[in-house]
C-alpha positions, 0 to 999 in steps of 0.5 A: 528677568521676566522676558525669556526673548530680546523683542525690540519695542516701537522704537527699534531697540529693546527696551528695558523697564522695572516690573512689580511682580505684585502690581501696584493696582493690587497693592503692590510697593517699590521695595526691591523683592517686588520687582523685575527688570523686564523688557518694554513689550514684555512689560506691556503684554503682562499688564497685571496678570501673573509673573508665571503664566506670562513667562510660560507665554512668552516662552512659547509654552502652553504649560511648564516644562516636563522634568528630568523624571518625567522625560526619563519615564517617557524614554524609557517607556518608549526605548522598551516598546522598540526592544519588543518590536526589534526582539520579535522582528529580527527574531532568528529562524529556528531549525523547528521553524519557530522565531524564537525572541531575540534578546540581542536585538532588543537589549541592543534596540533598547538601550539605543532607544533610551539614549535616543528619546532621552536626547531628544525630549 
């Protein structure tokens, strides 16, 4: 189905119609791998533009989703820039006076960040 949301069309109910993913104005046949059901709006705001453009507009979407990769690299990423943070913040006072690094802290912050962005992206 081409439409990713139940519009209602003028008549006050969804409408269903058969799209060709290949328009006939460009050559475009009735066999049956060249079409769609698709609701009547729907159907109407693609006119003869391209089936993927115009379920990524109807979705909302400028562009394709990000894949479970990319979301993966990103939550990691992320999770270790807040393990540095939370490393040196809740670093411990040391006799001498330093702060030594705490690597508790950021294996904890770390992996509770990883989790956390990866649920959230």
């Amino acid at each position: 189905m081409l439409c990713v949301t139940r519009r209602a069309s003028a008549y006050g109910d969804v409408t269903t119609t058969v799209d060709h993913v290949v328009p006939q104005l460009f050559g475009g046949g009735d066999d049956p791998e060249n079409l769609l059901i698709a609701h009547g709006v729907c159907n109407s705001r693609r006119g003869t533009r391209d089936v993927e453009d115009v379920r990524l507009e109807l979705a909302g979407a400028a562009a394709a989703p990000v894949g479970a990769g990319a979301k993966t690299a990103v939550s990691i990423a992320g999770a270790s820039l807040i393990a540095l943070w939370a490393g040196h913040a809740f670093a411990k006072p040391a006799e001498t006076g330093e702060r030594p690094f705490n690597g508790e802290a950021a294996l904890l912050s770390g992996v509770l960040g990883t989790l956390l962005l990866r649920s959230l992206l």
